[in-house]
DSSP file (Angstrom, degrees, kcal/mol; ACC not computed):
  #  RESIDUE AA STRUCTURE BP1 BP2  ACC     N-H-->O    O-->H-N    N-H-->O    O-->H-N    TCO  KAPPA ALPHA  PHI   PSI    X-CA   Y-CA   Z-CA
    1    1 A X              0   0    0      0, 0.0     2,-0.3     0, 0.0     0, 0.0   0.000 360.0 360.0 360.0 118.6  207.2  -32.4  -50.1
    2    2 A X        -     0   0    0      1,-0.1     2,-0.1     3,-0.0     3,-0.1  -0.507 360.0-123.2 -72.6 110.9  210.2  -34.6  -50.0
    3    3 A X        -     0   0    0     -2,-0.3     2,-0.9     1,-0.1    -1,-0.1  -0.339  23.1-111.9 -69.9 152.5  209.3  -38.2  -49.0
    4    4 A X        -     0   0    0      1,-0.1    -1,-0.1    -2,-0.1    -2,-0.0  -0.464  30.3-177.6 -83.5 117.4  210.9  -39.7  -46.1
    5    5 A X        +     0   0    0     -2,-0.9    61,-0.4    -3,-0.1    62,-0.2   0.279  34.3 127.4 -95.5  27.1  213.0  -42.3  -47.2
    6    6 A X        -     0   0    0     59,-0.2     2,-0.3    60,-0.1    59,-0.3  -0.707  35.1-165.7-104.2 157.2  214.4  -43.7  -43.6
    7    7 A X  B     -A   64   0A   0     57,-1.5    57,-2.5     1,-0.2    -2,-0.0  -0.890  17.5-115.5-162.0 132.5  214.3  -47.1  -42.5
    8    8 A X        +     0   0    0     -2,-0.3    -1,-0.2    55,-0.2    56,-0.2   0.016  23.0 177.6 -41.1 171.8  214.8  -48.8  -38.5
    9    9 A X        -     0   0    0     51,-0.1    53,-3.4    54,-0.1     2,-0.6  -0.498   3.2-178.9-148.2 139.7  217.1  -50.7  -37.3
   10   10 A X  E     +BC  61 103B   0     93,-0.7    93,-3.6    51,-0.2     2,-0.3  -0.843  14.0 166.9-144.3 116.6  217.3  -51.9  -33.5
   11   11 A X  E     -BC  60 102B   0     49,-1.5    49,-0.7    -2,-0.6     2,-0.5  -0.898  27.3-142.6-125.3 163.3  220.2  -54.2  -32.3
   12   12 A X  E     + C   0 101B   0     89,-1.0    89,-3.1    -2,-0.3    47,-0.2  -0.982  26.7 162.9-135.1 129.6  221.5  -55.3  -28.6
   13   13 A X        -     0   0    0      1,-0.9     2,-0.4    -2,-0.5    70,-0.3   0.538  58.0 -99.3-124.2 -10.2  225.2  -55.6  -28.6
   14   14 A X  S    S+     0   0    0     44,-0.4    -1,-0.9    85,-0.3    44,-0.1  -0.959 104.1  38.8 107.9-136.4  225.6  -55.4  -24.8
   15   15 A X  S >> S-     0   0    0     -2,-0.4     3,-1.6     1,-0.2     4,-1.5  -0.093  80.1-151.1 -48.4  90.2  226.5  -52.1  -22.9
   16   16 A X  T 34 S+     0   0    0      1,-0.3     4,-0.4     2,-0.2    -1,-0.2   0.484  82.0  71.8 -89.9  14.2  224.3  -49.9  -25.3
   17   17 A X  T 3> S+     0   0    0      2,-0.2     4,-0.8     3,-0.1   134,-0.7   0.696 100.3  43.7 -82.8 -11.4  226.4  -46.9  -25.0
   18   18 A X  H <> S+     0   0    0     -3,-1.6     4,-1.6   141,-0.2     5,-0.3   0.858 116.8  43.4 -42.5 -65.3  229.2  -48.2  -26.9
   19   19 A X  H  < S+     0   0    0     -4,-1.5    -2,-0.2     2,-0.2    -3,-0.1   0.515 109.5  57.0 -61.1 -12.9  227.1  -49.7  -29.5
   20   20 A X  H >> S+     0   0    0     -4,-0.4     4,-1.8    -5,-0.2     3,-0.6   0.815 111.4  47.6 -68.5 -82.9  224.9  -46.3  -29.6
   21   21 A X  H >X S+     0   0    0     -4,-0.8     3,-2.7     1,-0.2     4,-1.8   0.883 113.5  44.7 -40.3 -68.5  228.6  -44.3  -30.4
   22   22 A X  H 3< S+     0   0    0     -4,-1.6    -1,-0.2     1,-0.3    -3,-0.1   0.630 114.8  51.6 -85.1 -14.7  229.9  -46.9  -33.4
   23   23 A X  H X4 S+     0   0    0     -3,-0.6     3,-1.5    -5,-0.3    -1,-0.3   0.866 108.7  47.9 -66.2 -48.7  226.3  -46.8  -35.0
   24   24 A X  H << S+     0   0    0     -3,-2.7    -2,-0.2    -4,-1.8     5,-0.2   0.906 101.2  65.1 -95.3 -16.5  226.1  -42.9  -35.0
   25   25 A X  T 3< S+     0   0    0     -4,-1.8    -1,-0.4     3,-0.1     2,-0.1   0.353  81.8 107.4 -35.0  -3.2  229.6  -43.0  -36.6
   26   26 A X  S <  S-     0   0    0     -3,-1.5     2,-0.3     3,-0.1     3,-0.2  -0.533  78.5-119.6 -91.4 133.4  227.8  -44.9  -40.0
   27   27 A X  S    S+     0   0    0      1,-0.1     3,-0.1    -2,-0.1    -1,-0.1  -0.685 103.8  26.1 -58.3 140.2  227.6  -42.6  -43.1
   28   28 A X  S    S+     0   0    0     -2,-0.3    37,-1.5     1,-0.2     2,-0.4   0.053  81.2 115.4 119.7 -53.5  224.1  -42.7  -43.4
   29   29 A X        -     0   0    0     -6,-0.3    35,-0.3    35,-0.2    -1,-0.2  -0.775  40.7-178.5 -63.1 110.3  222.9  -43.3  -40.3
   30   30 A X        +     0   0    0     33,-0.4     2,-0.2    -2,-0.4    34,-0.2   0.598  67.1  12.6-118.4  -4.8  220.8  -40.0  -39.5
   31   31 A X  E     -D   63   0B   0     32,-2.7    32,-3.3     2,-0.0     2,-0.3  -0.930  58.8-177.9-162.1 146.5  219.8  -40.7  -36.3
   32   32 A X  E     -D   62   0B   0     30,-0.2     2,-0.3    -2,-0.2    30,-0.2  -0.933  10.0-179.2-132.3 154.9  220.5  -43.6  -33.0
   33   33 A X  E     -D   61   0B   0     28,-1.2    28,-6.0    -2,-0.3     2,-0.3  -0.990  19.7-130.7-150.3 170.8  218.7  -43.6  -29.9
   34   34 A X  E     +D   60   0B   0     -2,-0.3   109,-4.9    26,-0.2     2,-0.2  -0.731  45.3 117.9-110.1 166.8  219.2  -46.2  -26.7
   35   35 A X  E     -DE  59 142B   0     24,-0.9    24,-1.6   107,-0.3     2,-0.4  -0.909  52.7 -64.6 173.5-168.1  216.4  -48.0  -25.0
   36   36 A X  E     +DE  58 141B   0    105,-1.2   105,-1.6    -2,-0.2     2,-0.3  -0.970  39.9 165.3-129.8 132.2  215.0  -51.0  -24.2
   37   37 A X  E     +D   57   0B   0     20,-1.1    20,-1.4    -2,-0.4   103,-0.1  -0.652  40.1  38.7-126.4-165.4  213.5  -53.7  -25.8
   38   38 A X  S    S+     0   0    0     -2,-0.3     2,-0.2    18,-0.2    -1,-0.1   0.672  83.8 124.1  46.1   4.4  212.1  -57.8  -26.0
   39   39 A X  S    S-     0   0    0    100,-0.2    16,-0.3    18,-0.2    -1,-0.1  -0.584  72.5-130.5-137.8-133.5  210.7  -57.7  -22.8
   40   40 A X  S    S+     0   0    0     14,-1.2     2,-0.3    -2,-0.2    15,-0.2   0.684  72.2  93.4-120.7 -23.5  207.7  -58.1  -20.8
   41   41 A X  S    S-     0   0    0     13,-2.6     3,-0.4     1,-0.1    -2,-0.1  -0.615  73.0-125.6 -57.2 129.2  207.4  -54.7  -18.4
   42   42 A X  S    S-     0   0    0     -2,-0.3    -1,-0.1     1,-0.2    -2,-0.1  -0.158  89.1  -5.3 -50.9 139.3  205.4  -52.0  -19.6
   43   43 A X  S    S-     0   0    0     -2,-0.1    -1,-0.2    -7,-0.0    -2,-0.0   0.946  89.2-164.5  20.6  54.2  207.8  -48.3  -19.7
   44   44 A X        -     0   0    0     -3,-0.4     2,-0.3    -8,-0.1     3,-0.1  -0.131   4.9-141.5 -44.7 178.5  211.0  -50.1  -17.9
   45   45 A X     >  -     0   0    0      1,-0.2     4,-0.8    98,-0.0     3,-0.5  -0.896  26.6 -98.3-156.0 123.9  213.6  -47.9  -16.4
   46   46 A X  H >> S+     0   0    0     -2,-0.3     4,-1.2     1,-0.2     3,-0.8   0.513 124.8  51.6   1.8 -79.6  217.4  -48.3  -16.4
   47   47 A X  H >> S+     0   0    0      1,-0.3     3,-1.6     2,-0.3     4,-1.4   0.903 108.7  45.1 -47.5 -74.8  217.2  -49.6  -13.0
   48   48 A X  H 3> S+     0   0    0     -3,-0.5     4,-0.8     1,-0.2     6,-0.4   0.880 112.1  55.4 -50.3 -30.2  214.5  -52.3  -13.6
   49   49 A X  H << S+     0   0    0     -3,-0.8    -2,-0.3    -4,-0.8    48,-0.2   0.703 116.1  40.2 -54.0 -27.9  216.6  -53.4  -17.1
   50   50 A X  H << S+     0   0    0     -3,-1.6    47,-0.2    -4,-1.2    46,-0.2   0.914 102.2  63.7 -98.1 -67.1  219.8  -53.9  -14.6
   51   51 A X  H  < S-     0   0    0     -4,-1.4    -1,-0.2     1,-0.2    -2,-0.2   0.720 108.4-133.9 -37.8 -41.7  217.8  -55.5  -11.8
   52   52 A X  S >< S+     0   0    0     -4,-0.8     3,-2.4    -5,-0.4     2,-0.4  -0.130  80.0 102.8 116.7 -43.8  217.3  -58.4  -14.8
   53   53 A X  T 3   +     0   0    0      1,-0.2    -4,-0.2     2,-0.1    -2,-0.1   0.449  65.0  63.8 -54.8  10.5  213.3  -58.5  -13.9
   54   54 A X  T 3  S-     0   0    0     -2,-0.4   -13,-2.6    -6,-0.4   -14,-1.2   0.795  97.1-133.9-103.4 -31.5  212.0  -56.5  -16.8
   55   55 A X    <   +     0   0    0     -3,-2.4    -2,-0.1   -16,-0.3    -6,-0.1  -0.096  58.9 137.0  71.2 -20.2  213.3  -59.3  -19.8
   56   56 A X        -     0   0    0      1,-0.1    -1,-0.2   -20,-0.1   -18,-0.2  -0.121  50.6-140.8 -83.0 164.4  214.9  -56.4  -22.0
   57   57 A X  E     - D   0  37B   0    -20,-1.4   -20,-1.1    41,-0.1     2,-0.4  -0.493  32.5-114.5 -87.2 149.8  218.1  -55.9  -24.0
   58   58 A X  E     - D   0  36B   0     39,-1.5   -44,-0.4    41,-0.2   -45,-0.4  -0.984  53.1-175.5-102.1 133.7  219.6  -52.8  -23.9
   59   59 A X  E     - D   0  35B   0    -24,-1.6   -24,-0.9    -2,-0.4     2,-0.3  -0.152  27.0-142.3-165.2 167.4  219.1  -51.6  -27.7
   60   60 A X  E     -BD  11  34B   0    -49,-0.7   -49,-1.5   -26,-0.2     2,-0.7  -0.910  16.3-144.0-137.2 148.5  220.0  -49.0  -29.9
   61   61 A X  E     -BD  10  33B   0    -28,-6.0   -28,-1.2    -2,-0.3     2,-0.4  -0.972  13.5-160.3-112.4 125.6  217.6  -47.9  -32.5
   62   62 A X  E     - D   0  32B   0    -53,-3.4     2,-0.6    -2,-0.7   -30,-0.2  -0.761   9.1-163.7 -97.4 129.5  219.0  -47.0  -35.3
   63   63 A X  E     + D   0  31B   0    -32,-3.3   -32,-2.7    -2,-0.4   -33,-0.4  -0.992  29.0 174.8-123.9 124.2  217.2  -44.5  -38.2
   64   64 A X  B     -A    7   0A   0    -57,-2.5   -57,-1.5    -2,-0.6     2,-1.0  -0.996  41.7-122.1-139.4 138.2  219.1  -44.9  -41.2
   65   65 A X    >>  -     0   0    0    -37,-1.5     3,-2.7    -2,-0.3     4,-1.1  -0.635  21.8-156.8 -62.1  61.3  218.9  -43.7  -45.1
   66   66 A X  T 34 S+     0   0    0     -2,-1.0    -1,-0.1   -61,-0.4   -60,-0.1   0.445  92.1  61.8 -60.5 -12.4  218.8  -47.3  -47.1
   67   67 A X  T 34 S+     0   0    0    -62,-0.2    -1,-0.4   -39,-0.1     3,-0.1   0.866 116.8  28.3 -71.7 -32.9  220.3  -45.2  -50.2
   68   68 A X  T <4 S+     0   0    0     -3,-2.7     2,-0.5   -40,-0.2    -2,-0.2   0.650 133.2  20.3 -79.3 -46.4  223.2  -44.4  -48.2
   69   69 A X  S  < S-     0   0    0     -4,-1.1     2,-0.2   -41,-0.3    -1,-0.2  -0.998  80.5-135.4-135.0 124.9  224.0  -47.3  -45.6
   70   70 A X        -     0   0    0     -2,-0.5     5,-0.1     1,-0.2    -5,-0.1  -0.780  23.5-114.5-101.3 154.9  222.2  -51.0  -46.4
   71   71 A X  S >> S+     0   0    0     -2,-0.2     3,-3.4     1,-0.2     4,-1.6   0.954 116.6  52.9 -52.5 -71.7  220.8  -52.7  -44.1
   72   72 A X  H 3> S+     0   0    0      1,-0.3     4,-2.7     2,-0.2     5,-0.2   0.807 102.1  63.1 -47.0 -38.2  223.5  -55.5  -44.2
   73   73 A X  H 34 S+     0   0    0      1,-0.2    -1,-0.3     2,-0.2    -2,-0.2   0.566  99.1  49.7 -45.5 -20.5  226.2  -52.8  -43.8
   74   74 A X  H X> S+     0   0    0     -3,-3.4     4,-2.2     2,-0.1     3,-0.6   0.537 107.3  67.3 -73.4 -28.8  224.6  -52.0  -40.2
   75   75 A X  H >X S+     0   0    0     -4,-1.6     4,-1.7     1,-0.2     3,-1.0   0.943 105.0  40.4 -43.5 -81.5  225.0  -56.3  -40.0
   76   76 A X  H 3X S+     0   0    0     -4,-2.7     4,-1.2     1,-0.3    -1,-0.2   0.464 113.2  46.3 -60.0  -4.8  228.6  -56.0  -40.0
   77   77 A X  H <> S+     0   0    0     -3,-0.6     4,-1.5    -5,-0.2    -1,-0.3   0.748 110.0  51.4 -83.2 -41.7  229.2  -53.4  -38.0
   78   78 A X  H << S+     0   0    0     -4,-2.2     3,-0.2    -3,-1.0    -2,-0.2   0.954 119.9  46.8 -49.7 -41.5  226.7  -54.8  -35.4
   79   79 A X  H  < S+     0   0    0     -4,-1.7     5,-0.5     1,-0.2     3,-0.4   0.887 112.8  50.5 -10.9 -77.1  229.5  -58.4  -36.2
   80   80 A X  H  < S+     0   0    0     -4,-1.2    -1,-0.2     1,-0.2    -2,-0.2   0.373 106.2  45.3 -87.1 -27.8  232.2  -56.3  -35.9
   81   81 A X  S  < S+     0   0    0     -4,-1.5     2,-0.3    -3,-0.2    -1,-0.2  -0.080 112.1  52.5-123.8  29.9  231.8  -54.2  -32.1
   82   82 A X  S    S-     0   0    0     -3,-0.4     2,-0.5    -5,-0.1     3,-0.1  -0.958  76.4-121.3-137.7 168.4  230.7  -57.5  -30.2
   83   83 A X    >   -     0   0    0     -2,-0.3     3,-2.4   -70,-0.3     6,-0.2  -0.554  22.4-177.2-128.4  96.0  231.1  -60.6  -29.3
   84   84 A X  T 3  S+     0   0    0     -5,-0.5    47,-2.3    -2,-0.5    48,-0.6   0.547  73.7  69.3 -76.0   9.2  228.1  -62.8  -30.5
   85   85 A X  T 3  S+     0   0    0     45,-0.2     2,-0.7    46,-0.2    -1,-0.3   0.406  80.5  76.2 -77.6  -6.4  229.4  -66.0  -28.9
   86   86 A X  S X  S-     0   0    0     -3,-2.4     3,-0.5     3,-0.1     2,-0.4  -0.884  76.8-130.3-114.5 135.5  229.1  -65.3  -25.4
   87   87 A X  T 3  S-     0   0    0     -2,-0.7     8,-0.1     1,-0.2    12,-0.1  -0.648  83.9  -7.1 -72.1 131.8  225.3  -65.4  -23.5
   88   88 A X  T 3  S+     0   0    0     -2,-0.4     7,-1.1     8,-0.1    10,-0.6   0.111 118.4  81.3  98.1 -13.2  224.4  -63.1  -21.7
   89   89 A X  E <   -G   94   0C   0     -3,-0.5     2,-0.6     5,-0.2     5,-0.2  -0.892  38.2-177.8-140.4 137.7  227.4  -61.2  -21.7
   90   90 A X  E >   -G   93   0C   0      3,-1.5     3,-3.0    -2,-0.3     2,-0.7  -0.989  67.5 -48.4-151.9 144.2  230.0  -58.8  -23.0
   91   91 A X  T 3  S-     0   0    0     -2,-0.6    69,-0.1     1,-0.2    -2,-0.0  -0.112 124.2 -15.8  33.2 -87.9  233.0  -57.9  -21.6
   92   92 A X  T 3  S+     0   0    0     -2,-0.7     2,-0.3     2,-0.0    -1,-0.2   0.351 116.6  94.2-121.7  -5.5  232.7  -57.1  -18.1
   93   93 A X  E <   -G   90   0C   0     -3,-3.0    -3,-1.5     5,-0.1     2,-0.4  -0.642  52.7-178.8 -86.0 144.9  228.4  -56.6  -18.4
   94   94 A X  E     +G   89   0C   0     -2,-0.3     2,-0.3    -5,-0.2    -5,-0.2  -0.984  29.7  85.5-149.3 133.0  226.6  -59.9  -17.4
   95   95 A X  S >  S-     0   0    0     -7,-1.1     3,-0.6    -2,-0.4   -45,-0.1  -0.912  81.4 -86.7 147.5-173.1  223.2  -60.2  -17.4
   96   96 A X  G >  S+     0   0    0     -2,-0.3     3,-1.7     1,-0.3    -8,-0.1   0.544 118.0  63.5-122.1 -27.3  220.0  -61.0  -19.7
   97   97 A X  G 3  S+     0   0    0    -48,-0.2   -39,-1.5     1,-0.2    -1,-0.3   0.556  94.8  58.5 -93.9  16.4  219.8  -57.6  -20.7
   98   98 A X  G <  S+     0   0    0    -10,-0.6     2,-0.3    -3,-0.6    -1,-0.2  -0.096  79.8 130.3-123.8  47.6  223.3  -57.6  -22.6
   99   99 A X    <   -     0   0    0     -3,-1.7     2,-0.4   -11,-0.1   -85,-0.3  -0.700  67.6 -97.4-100.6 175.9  222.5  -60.4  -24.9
  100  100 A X        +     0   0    0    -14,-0.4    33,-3.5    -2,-0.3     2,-0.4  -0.515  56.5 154.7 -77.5 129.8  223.0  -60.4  -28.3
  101  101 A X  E     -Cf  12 133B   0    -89,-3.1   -89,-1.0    -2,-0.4     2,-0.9  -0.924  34.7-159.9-162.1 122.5  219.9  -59.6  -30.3
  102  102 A X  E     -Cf  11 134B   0     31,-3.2    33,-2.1    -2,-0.4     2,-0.7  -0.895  18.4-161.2-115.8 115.5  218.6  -58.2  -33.7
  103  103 A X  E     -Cf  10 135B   0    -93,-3.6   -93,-0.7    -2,-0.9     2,-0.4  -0.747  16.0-145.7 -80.3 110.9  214.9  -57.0  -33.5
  104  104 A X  E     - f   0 136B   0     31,-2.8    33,-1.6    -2,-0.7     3,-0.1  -0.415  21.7-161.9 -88.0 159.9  213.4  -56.7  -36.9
  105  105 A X  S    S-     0   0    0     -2,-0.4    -1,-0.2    31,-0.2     2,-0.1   0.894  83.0  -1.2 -99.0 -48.2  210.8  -54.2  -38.2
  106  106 A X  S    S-     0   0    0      1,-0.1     4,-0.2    30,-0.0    31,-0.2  -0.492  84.4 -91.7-137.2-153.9  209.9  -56.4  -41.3
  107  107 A X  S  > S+     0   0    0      2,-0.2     4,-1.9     3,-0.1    -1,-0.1   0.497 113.1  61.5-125.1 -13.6  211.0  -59.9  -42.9
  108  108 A X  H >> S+     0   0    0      2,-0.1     3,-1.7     1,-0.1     4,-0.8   0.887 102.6  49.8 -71.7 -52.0  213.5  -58.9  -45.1
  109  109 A X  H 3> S+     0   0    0      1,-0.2     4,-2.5     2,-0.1     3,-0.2   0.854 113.1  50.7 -50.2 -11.1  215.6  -57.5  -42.4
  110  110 A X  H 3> S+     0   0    0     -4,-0.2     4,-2.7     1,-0.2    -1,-0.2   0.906 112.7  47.0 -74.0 -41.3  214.9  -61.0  -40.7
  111  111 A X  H << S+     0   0    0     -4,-1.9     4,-0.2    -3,-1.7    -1,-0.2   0.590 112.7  48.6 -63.1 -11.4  216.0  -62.7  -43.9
  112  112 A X  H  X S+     0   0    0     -4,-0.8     4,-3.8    -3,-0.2     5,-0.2   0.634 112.3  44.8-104.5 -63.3  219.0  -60.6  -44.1
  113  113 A X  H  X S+     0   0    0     -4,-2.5     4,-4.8    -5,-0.4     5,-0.3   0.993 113.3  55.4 -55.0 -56.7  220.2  -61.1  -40.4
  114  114 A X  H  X S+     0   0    0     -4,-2.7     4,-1.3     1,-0.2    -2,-0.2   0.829 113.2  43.7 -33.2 -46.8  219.5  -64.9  -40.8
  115  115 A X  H  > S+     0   0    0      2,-0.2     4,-2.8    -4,-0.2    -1,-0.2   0.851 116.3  38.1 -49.4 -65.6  221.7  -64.7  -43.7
  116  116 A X  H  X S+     0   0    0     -4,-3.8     4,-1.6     1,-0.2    -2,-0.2   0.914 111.6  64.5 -71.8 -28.6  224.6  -62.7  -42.7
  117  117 A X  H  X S+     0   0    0     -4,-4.8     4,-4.1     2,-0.2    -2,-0.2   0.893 113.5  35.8 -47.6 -57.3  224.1  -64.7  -39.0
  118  118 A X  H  X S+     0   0    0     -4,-1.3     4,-2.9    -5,-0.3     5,-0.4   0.991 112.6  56.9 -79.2 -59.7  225.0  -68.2  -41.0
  119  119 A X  H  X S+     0   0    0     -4,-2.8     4,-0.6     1,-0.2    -1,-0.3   0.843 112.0  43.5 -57.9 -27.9  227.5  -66.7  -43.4
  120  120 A X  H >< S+     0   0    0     -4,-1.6     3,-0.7     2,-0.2    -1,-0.2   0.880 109.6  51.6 -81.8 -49.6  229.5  -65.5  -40.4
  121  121 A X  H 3< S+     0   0    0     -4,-4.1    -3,-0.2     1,-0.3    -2,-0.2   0.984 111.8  52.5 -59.6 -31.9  229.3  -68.8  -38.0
  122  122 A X  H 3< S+     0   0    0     -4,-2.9    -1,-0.3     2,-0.1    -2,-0.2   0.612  97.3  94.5 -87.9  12.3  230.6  -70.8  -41.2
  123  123 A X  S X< S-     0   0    0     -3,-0.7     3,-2.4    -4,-0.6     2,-0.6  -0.310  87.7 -93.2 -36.4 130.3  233.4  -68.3  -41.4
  124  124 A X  T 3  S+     0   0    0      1,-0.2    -1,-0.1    -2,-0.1     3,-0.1  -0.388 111.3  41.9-100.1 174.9  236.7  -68.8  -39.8
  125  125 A X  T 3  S+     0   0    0     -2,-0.6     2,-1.0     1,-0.1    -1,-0.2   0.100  93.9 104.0 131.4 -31.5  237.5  -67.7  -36.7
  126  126 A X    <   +     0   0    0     -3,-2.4    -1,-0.1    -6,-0.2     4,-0.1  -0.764  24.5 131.9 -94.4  87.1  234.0  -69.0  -35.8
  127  127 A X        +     0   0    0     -2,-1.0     2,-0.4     2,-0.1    -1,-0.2   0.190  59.7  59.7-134.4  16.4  234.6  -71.9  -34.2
  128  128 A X  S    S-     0   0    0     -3,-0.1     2,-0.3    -7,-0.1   -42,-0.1  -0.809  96.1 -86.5-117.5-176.0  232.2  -71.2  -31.0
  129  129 A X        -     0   0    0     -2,-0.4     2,-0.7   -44,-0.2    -2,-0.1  -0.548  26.2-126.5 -79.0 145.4  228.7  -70.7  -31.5
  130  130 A X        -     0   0    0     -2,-0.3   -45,-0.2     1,-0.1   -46,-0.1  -0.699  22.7-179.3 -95.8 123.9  226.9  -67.8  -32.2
  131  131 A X        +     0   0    0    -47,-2.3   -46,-0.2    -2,-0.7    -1,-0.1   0.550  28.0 142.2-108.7   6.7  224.0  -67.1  -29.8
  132  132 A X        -     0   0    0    -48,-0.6   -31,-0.3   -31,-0.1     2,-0.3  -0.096  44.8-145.8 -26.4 130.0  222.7  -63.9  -31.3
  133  133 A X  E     -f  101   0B   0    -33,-3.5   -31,-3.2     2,-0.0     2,-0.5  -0.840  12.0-157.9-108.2 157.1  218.7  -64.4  -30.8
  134  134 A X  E     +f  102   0B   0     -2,-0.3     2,-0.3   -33,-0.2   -31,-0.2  -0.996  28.2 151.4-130.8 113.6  216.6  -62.5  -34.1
  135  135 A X  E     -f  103   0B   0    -33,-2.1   -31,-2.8    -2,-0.5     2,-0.1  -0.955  50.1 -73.5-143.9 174.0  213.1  -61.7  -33.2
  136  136 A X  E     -f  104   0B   0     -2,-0.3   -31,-0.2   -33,-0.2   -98,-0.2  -0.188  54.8-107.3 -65.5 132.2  210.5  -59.2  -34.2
  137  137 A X        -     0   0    0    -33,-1.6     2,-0.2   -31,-0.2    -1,-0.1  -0.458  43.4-170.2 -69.5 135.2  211.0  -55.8  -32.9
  138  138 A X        -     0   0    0      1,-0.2  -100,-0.2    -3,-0.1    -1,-0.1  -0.739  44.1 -30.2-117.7 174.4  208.7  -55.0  -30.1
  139  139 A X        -     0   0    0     -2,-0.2     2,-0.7  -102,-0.1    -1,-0.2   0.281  63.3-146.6  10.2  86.9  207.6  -51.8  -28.0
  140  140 A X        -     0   0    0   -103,-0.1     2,-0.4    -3,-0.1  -103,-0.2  -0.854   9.6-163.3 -93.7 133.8  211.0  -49.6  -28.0
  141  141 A X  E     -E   36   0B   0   -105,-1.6  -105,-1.2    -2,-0.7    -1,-0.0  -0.931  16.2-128.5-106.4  86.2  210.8  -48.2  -25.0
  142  142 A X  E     -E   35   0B   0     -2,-0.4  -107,-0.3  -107,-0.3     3,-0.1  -0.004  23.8-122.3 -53.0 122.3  213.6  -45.0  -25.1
  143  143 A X        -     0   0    0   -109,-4.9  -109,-0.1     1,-0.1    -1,-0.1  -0.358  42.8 -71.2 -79.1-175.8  216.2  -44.9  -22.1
  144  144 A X    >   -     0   0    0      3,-0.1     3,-3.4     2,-0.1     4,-0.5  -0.005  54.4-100.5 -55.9 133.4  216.6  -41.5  -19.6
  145  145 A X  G >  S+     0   0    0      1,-0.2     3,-5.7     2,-0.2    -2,-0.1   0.859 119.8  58.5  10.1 -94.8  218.1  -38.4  -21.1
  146  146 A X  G 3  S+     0   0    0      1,-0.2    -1,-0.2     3,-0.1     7,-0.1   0.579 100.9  56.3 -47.2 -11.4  221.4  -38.9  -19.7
  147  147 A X  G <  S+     0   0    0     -3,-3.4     2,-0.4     2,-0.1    -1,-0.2   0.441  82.1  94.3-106.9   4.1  221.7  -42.2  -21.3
  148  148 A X  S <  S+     0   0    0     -3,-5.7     5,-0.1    -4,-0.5  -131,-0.1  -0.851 107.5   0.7 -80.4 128.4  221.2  -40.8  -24.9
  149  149 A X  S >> S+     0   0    0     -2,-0.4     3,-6.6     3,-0.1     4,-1.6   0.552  86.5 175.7  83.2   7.7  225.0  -40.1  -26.6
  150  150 A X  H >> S+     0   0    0      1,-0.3     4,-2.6     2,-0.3     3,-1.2   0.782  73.3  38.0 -35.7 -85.4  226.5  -41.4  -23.2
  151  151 A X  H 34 S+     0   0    0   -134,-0.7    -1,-0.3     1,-0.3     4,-0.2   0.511 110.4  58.8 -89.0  17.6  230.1  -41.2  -24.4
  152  152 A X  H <4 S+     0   0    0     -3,-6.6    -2,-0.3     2,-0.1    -1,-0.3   0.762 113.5  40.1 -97.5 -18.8  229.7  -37.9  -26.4
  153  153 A X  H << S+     0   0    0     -4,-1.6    -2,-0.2    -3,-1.2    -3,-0.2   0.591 119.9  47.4 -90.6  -4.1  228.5  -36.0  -23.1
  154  154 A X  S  < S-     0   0    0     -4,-2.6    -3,-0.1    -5,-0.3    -1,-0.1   0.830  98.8-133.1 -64.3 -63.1  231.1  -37.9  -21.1
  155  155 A X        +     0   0    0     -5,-0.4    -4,-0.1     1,-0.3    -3,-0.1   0.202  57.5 154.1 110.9  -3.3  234.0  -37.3  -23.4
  156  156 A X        -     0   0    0     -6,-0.3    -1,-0.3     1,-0.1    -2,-0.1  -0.299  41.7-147.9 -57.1 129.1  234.4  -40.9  -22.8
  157  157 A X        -     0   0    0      1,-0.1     2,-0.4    -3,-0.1    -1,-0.1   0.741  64.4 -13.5 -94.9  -6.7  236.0  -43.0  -25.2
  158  158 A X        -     0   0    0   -137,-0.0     2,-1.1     3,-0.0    -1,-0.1  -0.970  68.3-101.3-150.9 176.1  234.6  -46.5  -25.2
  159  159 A X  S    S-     0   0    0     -2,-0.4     2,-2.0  -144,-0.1  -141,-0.2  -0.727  79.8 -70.3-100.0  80.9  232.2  -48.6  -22.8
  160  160 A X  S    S+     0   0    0     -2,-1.1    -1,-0.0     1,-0.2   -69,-0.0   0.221 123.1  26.7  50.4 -40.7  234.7  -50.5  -21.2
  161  161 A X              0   0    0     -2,-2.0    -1,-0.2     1,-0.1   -70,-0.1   0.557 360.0 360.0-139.7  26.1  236.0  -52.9  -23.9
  162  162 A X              0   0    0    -80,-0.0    -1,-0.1   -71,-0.0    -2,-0.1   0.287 360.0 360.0-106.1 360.0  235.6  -51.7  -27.0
């Protein structure tokens, strides 16, 4: 029996059908789904996550092959298709559920984010703050259907500002 070598990942970039698409694009990556996480409602629903009341990010969970794709290599892409400087907010989405946010499954990937988090704010370029929040991944709560693969069953090519 061939052991299962795959490993989480669950990040909140804002508008999590972009960030859903540039995830399943990874070598490596063998499977993404979108959902909800961090907050305090039991089985949320789109609708309560935009309403604000719920507390959750809109997430991706990422299942990835850690022979293939390292963890820090989902960092920089997570870096790379946001903008972790702004609260609350990305592009044209405002609201509590489109901050920036890496849930971790264990305490290297916390050590890992922490890490890449610092090496990037003393970069330059970085000359606002990075508000990215890191906590423990909780509950992922999976969104509706229609909101799995969003802009491969659209045909759509990005989520507004990507």
């Amino acid at each position: 029996m061939k052991e299962n070598k795959t490993q989480k990942a669950t990040f909140g970039a804002g508008c999590f059908w972009g960030v859903e698409d540039a995830f399943r694009k990874l070598k490596g990556v063998k499977s993404t789904k979108t959902g909800y996480m961090g907050g305090h409602l039991k089985d949320p629903t789109y609708e309560d996550v935009c309403r604000g009341d719920s507390g959750h990010a809109e997430v991706v969970q990422v299942t990835y092959n850690p022979e293939e794709v390292s963890y820090i290599d989902l960092l920089d892409l997570f870096w790379k298709i946001h903008d972790p400087t702004t609260l609350n907010r990305q592009g044209p989405d405002i609201g509590y559920q489109y901050r920036s946010a890496i849930f971790y499954h264990n305490l290297e990937q916390k050590a890992q984010a922490l890490i890449s988090m610092e090496k990037l704010q003393s970069s330059p370029g970085y000359d606002r703050e990075i508000v990215t929040v890191i906590e423990p991944a909780t509950t992922f709560y999976q969104a509706e259907e229609y909101h799995q693969q969003y802009l491969e069953k659209t045909g759509k090519k990005s989520c507004h500002f990507f």
